[in-house]
C-alpha positions as CSV (number, residue, x, y, z in Angstrom):
1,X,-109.5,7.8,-211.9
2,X,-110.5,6.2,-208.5
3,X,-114.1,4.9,-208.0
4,X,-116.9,7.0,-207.4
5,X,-120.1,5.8,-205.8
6,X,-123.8,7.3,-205.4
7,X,-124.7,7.1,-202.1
8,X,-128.3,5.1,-201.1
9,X,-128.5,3.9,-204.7
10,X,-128.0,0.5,-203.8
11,X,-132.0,0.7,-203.0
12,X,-132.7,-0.9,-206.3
13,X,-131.5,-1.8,-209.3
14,X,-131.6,0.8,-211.8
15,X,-132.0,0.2,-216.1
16,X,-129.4,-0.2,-218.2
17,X,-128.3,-0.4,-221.2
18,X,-125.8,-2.4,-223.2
19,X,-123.1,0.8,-224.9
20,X,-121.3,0.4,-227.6
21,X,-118.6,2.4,-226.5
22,X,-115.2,1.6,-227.2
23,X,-114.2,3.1,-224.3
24,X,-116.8,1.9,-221.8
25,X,-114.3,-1.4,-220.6
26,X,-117.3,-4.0,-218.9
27,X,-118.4,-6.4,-219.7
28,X,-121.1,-5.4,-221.9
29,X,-120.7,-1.8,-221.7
30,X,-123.0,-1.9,-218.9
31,X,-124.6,2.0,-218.5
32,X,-127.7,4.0,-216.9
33,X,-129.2,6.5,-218.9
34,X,-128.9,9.5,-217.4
35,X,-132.8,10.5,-216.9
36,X,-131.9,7.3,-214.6
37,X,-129.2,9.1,-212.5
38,X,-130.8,12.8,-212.0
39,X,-132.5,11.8,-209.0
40,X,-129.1,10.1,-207.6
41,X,-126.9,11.7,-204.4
42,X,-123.5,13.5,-206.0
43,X,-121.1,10.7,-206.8
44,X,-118.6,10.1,-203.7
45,X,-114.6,9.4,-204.4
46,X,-113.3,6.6,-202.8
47,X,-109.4,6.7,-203.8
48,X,-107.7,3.5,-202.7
49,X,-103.9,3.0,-202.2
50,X,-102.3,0.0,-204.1
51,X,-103.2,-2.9,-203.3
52,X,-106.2,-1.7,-201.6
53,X,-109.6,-3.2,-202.3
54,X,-113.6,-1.6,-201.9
55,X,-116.0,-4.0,-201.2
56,X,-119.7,-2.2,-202.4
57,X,-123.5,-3.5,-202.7
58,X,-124.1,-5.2,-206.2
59,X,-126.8,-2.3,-207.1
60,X,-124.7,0.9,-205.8
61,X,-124.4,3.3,-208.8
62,X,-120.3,3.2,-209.2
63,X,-118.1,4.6,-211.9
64,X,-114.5,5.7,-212.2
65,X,-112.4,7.7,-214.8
66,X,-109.9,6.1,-217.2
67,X,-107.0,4.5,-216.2
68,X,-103.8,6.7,-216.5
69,X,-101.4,4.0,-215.1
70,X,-100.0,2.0,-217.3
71,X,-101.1,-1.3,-215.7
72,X,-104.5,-3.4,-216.2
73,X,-107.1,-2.5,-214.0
74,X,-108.7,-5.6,-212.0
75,X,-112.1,-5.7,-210.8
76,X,-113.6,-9.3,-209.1
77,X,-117.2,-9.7,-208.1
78,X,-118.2,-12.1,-205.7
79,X,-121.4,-12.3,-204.3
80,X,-121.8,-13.1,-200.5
81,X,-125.3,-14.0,-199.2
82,X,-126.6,-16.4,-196.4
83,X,-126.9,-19.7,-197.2
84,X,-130.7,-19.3,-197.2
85,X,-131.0,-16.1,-199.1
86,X,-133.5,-16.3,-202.4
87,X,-132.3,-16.3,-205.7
88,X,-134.1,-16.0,-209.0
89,X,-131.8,-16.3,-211.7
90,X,-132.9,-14.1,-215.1
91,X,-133.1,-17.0,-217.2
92,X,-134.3,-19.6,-214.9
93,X,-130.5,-21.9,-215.0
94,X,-129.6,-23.3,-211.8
95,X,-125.9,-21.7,-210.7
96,X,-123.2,-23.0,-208.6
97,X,-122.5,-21.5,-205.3
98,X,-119.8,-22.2,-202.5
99,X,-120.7,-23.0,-199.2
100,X,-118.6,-21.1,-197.1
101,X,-120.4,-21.5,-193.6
102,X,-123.5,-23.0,-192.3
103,X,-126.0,-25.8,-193.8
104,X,-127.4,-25.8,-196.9
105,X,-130.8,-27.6,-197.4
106,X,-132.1,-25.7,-200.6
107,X,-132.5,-26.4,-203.8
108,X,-131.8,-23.0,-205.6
109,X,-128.0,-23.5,-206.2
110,X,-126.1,-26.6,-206.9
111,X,-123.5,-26.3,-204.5
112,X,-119.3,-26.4,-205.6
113,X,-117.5,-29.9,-204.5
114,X,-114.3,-29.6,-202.4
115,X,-111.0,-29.1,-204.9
116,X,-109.5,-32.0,-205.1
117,X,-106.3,-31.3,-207.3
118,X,-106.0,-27.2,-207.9
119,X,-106.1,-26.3,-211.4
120,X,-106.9,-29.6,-212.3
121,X,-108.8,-31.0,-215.5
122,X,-111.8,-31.8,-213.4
123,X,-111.9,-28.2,-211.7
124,X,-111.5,-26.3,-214.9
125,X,-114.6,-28.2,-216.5
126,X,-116.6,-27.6,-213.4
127,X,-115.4,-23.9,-213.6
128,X,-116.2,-23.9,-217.4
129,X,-119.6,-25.2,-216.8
130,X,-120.7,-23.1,-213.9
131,X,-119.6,-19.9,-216.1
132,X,-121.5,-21.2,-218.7
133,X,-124.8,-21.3,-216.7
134,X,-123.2,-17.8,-215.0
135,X,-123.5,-15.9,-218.7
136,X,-126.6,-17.8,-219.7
137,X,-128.5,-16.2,-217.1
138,X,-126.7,-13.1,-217.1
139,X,-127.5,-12.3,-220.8
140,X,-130.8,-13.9,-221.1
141,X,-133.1,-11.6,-222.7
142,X,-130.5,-8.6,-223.2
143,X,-129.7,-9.5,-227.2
144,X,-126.3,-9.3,-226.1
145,X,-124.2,-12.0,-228.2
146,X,-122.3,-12.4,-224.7
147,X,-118.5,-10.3,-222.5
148,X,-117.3,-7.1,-225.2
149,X,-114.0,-9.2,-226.3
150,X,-110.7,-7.8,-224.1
């Protein structure tokens, strides 16, 4: 099914919880009780066409039906703020950022060095390492053992 957003939820974050639900494919089963989602606008569709992408807020309520197709379903998040935009990680680790425009002088992200060879040993470390600190703040304090495996 296509995706389905709540419109003005992206207000504030709501609770979740971690399911267990085999069919429930994020990451950690990611889900807001529904006492949460009684006071939410109707659910909107937003069918795409292939190869089309949405681009939504990172706290808008969103949800879509199963996949029929018999192809994987991709979903990317990246996270876009200015370069002097706040951030206070859950668990306190510094994360990596690109610098895509602008100066940087903070000191709340440790900013990504140019690519020097793509795919290379010492870009796959730096990846490794940045998605390291990524999930230790991201789990930190849920009990979550860490990503449902795929």
């Amino acid at each position: 099914g296509c995706m389905k957003f709540c419109p003005a939820s992206h207000h504030s974050q709501l609770p979740h919880y971690e399911s267990q639900d085999p069919n429930n494919v994020l990451s950690v089963g990611q889900t807001i009780p529904e006492e949460n989602m009684k006071n939410l606008s109707d659910p909107v569709a937003a069918p795409l066409k292939p190869g089309q992408v949405s681009l939504h807020h990172f706290n808008c309520v969103h949800a879509s039906g199963p996949n029929t197709t018999d192809q994987e379903r991709v979903g990317l998040a990246i996270r876009y703020m200015r370069a002097e935009g706040l951030y206070s990680p859950r668990g306190g680790t510094q994360e990596h950022a690109t610098l895509v425009c602008g100066e940087y002088t903070g000191d709340y992200w440790i900013l990504d060095e140019d690519i020097e060879t793509e795919y290379g040993e010492k870009e796959w470390i730096r990846h490794k390492e940045g998605a390291a600190k990524r999930a230790s703040n991201y789990f930190h304090g849920t009990g979550s053992q860490g990503f449902k495996a795929q």
